[in-house]
N, CA, C and O atoms as CSV, one atom per row, in Angstrom:
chain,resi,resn,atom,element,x,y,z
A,1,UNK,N,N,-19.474,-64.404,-31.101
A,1,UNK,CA,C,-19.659,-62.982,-30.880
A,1,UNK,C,C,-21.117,-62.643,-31.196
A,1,UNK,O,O,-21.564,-63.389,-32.067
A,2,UNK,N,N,-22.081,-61.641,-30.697
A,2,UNK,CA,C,-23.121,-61.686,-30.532
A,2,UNK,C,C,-22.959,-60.589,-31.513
A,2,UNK,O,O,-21.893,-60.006,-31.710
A,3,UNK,N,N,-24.417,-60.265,-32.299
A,3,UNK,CA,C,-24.969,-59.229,-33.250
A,3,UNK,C,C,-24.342,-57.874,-32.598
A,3,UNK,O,O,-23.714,-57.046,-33.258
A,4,UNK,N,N,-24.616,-57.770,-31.152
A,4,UNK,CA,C,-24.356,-56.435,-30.337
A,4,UNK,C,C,-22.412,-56.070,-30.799
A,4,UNK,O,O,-21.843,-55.123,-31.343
A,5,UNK,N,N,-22.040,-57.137,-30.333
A,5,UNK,CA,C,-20.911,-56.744,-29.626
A,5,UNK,C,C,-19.605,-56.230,-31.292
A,5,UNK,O,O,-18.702,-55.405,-31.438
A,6,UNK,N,N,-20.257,-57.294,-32.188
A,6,UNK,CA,C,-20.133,-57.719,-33.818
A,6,UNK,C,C,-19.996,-56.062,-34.114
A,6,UNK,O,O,-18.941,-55.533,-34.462
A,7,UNK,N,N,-21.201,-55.388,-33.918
A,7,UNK,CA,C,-21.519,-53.890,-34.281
A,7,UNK,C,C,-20.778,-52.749,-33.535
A,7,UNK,O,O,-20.374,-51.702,-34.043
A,8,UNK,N,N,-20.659,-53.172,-32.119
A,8,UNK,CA,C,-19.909,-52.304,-31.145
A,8,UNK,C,C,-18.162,-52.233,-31.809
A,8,UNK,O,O,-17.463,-51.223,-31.879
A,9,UNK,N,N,-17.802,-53.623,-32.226
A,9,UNK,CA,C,-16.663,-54.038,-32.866
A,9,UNK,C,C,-16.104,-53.377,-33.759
A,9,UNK,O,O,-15.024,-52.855,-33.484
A,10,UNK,N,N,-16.665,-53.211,-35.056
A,10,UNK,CA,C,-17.310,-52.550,-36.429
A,10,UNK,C,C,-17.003,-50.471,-35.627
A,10,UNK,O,O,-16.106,-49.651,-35.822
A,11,UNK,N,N,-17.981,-50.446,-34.971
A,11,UNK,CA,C,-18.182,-48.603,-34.675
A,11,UNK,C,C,-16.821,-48.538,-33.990
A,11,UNK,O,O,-16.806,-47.532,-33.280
A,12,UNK,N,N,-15.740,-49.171,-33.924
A,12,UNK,CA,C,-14.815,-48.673,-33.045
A,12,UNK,C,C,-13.128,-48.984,-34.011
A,12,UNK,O,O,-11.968,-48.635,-33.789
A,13,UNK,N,N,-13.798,-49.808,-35.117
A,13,UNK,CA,C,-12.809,-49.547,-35.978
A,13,UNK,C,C,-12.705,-48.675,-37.181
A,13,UNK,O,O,-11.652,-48.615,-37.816
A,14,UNK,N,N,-14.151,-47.754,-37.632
A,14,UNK,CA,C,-13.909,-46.907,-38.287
A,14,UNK,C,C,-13.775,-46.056,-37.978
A,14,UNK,O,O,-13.731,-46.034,-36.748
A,15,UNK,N,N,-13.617,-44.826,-38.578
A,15,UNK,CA,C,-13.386,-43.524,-38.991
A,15,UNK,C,C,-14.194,-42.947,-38.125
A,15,UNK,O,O,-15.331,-43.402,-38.002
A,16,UNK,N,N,-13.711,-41.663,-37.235
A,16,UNK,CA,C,-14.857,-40.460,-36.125
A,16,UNK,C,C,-15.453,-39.965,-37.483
A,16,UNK,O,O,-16.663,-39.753,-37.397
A,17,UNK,N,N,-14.887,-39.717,-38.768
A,17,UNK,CA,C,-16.147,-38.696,-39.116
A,17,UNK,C,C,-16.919,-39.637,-40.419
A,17,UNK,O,O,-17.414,-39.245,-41.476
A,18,UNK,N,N,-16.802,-40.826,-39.926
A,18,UNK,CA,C,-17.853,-41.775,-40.833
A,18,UNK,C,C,-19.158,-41.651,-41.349
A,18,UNK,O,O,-19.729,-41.686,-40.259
A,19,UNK,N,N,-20.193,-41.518,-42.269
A,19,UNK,CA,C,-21.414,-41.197,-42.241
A,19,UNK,C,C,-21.933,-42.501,-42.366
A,19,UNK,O,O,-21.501,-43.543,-42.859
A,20,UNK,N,N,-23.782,-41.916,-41.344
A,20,UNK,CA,C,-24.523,-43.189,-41.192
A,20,UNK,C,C,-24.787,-43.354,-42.180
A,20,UNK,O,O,-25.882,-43.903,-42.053
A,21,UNK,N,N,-24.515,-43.261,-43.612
A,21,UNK,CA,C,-25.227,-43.950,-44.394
A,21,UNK,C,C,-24.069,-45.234,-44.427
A,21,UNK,O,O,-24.446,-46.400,-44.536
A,22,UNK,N,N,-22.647,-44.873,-44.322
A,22,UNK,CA,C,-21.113,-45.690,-44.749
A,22,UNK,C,C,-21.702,-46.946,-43.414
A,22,UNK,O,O,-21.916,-48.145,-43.595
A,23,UNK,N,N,-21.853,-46.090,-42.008
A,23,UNK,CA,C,-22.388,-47.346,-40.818
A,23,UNK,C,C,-22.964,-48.102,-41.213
A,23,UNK,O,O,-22.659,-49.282,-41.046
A,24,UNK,N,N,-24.313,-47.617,-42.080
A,24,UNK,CA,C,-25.378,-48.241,-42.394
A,24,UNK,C,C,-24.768,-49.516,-43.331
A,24,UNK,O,O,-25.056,-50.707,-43.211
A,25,UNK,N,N,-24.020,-49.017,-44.112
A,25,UNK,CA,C,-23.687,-50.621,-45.177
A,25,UNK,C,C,-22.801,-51.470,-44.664
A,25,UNK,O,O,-22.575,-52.627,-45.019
A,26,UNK,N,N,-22.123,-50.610,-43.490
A,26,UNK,CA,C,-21.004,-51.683,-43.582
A,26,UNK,C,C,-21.965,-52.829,-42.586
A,26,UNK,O,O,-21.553,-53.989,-42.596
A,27,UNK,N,N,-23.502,-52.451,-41.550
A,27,UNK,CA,C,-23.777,-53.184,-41.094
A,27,UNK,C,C,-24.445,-54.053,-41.736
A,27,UNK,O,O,-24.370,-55.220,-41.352
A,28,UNK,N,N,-25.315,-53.702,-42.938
A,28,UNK,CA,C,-26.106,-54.562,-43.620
A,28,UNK,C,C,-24.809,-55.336,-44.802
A,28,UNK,O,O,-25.228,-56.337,-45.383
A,29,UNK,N,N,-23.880,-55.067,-45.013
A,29,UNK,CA,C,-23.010,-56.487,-45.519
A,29,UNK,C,C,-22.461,-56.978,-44.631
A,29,UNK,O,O,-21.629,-57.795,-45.027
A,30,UNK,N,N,-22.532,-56.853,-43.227
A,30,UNK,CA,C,-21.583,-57.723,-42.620
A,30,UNK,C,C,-23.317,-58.725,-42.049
A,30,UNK,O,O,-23.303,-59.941,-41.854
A,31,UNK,N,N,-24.145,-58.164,-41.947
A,31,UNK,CA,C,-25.396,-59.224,-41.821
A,31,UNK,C,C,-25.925,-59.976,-43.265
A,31,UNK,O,O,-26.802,-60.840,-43.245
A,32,UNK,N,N,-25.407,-59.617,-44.238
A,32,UNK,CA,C,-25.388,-60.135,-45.063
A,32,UNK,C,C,-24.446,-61.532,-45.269
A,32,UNK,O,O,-24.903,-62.541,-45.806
A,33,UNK,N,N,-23.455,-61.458,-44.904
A,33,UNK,CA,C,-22.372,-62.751,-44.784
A,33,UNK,C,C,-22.987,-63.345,-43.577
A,33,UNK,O,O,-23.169,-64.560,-43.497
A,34,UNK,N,N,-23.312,-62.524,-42.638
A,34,UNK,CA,C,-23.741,-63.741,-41.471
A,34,UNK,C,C,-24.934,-64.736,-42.042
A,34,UNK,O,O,-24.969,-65.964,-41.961
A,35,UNK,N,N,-25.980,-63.768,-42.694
A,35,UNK,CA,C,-27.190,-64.858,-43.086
A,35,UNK,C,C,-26.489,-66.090,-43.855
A,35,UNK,O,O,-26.744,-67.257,-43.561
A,36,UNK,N,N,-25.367,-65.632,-45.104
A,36,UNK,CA,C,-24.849,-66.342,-45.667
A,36,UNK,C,C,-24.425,-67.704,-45.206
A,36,UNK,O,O,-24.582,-68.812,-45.720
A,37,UNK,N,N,-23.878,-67.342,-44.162
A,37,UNK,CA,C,-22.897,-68.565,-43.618
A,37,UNK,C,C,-23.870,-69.157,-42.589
A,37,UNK,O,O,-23.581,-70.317,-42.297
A,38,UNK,N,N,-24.729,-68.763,-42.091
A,38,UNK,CA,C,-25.849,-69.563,-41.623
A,38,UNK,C,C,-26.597,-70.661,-42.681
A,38,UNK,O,O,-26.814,-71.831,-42.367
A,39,UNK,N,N,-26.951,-70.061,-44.002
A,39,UNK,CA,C,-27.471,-70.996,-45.084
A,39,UNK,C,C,-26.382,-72.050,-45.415
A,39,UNK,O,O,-26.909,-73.069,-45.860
A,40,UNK,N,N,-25.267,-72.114,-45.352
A,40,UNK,CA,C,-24.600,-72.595,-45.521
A,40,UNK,C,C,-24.539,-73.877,-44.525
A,40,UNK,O,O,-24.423,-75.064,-44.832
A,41,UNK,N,N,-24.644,-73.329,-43.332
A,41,UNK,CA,C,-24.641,-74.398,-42.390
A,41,UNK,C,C,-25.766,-75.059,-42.154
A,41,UNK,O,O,-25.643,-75.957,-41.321
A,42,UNK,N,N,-26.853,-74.912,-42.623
A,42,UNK,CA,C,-28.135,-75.315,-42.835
A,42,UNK,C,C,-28.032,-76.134,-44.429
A,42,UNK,O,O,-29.155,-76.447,-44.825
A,43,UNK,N,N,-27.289,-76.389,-45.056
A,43,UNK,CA,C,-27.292,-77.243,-45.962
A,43,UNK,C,C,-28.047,-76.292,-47.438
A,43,UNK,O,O,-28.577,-76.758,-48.447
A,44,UNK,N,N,-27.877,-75.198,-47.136
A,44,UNK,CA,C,-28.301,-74.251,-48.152
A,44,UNK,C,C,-27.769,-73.406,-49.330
A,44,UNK,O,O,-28.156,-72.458,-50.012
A,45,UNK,N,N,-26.446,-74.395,-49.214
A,45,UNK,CA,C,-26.022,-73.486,-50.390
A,45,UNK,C,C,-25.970,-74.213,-51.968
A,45,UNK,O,O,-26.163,-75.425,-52.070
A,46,UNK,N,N,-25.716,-73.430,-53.076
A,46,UNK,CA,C,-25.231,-73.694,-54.380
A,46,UNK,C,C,-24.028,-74.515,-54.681
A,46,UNK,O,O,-22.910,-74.199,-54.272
A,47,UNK,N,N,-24.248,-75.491,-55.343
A,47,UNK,CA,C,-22.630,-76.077,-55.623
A,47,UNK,C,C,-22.434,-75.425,-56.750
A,47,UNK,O,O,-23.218,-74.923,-57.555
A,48,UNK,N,N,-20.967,-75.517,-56.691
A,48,UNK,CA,C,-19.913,-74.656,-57.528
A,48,UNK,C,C,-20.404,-74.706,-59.353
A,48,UNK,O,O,-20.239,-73.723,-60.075
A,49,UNK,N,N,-21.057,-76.133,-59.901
A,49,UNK,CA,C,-21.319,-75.991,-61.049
A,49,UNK,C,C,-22.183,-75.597,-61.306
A,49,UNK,O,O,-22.245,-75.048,-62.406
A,50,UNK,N,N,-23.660,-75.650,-60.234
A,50,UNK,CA,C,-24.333,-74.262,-60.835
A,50,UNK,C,C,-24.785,-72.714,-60.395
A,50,UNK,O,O,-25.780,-71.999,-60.518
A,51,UNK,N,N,-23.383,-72.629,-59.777
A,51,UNK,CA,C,-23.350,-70.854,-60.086
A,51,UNK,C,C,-22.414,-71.009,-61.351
A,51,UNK,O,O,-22.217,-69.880,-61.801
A,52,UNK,N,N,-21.833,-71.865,-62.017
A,52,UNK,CA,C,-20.827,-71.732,-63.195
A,52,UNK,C,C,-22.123,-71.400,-64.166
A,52,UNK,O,O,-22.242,-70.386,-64.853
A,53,UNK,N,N,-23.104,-72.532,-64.061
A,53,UNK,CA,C,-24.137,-72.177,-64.997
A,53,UNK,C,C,-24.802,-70.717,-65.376
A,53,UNK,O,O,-24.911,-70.084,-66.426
A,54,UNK,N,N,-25.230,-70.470,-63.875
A,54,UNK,CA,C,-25.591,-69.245,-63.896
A,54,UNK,C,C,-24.847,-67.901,-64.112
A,54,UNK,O,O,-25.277,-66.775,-64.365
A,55,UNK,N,N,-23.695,-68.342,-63.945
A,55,UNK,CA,C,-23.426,-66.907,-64.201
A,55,UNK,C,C,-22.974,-66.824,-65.910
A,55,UNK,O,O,-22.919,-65.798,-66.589
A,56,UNK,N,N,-22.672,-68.270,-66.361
A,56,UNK,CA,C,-22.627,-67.835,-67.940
A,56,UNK,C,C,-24.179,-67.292,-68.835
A,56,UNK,O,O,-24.348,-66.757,-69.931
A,57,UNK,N,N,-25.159,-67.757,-67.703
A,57,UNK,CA,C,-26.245,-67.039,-68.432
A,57,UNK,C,C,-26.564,-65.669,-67.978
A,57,UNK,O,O,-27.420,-64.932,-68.469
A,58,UNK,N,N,-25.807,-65.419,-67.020
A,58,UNK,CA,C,-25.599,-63.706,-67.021
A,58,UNK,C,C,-24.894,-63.154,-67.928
A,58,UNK,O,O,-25.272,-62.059,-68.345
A,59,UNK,N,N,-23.760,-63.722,-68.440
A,59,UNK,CA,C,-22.962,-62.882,-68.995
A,59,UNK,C,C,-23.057,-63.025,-70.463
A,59,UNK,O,O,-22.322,-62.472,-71.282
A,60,UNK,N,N,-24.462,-64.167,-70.815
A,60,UNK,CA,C,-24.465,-63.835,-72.601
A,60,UNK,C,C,-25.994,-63.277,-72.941
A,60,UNK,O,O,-26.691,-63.491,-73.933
A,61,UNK,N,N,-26.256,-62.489,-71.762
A,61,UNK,CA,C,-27.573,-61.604,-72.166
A,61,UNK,C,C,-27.188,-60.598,-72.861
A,61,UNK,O,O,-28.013,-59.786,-73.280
């Protein structure tokens, strides 16, 4: 499915009295997972033990 059609998709399943700001996010997280899963397929992602790492050093600041 192309960026266009992805968005056309999206504007026709929400709400008539939606605001562009609500449009606005739902398009920038759904391009957000796309970049995602592109890095992913490019051999770009985190293995599982160190986001374990990282996030315990988030959570004992």
């Amino acid at each position: 499915m192309s960026n266009k059609e992805l968005v056309s998709d999206l504007l026709t399943r929400l709400p008539d009295d939606v605001s562009l700001q609500e449009i606005a996010r739902e398009v920038e997280f759904i391009a957000g997972v796309r970049e995602g899963m592109a890095q992913l397929e490019r051999g770009e992602g985190v293995e599982i033990d160190q986001v374990e790492k990282m996030i315990g050093s988030w959570i004992t600041k």
